[in-house]
C-alpha positions in Angstrom: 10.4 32.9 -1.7 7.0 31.4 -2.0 6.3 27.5 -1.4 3.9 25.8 -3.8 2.0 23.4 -1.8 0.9 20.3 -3.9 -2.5 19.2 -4.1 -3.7 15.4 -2.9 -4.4 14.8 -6.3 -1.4 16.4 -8.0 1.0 13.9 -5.4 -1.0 10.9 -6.0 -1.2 11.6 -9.6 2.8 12.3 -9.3 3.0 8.5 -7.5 0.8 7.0 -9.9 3.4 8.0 -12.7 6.2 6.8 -11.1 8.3 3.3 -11.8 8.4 0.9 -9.8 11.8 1.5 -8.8 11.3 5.2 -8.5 8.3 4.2 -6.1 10.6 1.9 -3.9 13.1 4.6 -3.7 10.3 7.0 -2.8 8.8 4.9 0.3 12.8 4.7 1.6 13.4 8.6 1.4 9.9 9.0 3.0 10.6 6.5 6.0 14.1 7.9 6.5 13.0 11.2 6.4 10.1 11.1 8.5 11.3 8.4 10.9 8.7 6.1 10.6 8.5 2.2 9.4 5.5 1.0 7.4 4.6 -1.9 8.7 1.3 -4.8 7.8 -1.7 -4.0 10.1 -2.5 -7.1 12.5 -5.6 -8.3 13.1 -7.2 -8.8 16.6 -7.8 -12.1 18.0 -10.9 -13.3 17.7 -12.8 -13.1 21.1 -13.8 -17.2 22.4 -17.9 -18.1 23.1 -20.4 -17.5 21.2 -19.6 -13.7 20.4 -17.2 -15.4 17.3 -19.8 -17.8 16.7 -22.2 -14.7 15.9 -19.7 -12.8 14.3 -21.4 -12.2 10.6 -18.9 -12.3 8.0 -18.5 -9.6 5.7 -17.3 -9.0 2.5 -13.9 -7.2 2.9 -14.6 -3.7 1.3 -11.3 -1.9 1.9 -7.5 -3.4 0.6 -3.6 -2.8 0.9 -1.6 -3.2 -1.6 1.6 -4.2 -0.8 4.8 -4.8 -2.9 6.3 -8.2 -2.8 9.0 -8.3 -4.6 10.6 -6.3 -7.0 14.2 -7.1 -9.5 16.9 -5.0 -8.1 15.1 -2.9 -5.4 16.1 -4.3 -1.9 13.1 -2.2 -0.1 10.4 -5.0 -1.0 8.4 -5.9 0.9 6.4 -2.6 1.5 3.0 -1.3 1.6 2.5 0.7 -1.2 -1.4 1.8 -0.3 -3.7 1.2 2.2 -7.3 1.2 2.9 -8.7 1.5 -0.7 -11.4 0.1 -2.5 -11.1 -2.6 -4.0 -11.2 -1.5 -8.1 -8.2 1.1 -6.8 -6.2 -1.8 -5.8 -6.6 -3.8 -8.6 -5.7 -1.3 -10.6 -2.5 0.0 -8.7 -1.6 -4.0 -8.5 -2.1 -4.2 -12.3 0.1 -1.1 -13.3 3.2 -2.7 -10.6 3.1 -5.8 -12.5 3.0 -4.4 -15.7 6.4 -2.7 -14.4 7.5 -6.6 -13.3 7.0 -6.5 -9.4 5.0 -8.8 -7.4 2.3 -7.5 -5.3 -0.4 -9.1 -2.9 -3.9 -7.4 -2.2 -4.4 -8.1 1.5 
């Protein structure tokens, strides 16, 4: 028997369709099945002397989104995409509180 193998798009579109709880239950069955934990991504320390003085800041062009909280769905807090721009994440945060969750763009 022949195995379709789904596009990028098609599965992100599939995602982008799904409810908030559907989502949560999603990111369980993913990090049961694959044995892996989603975890924030932590910063380095800052180096002492001048080097952090120089240090230019820059305007942060990639984002997480991650799910806060969400009624009923124990799984929160999760990341629910990383390393997008920034108009992405507004609009992934926009369509998960629409649903009633609370999300944070870090």
């Amino acid at each position: 028997m022949a195995t379709k193998t789904l596009s990028k798009e098609e599965i992100l579109e599939a995602i982008g369709s799904m409810s908030v709880t559907d989502l949560a239950d999603l990111i369980e069955e993913f990090k049961e099945k694959f044995n892996v934990t989603i975890a924030a991504p932590v910063a380095a320390a800052a180096t002492g002397g001048d080097a952090g003085a120089a240090a230019a800041v820059e305007e942060q062009t990639e984002f997480d989104v991650f799910l806060e909280a969400v009624v009923g769905v124990d799984s929160a807090p999760a990341a629910v995409k990383e390393g997008i721009a920034k108009d992405e994440a507004e609009a992934i945060k926009t369509k998960l509180e629409d649903q009633g969750a609370t999300v944070v763009l870090k």
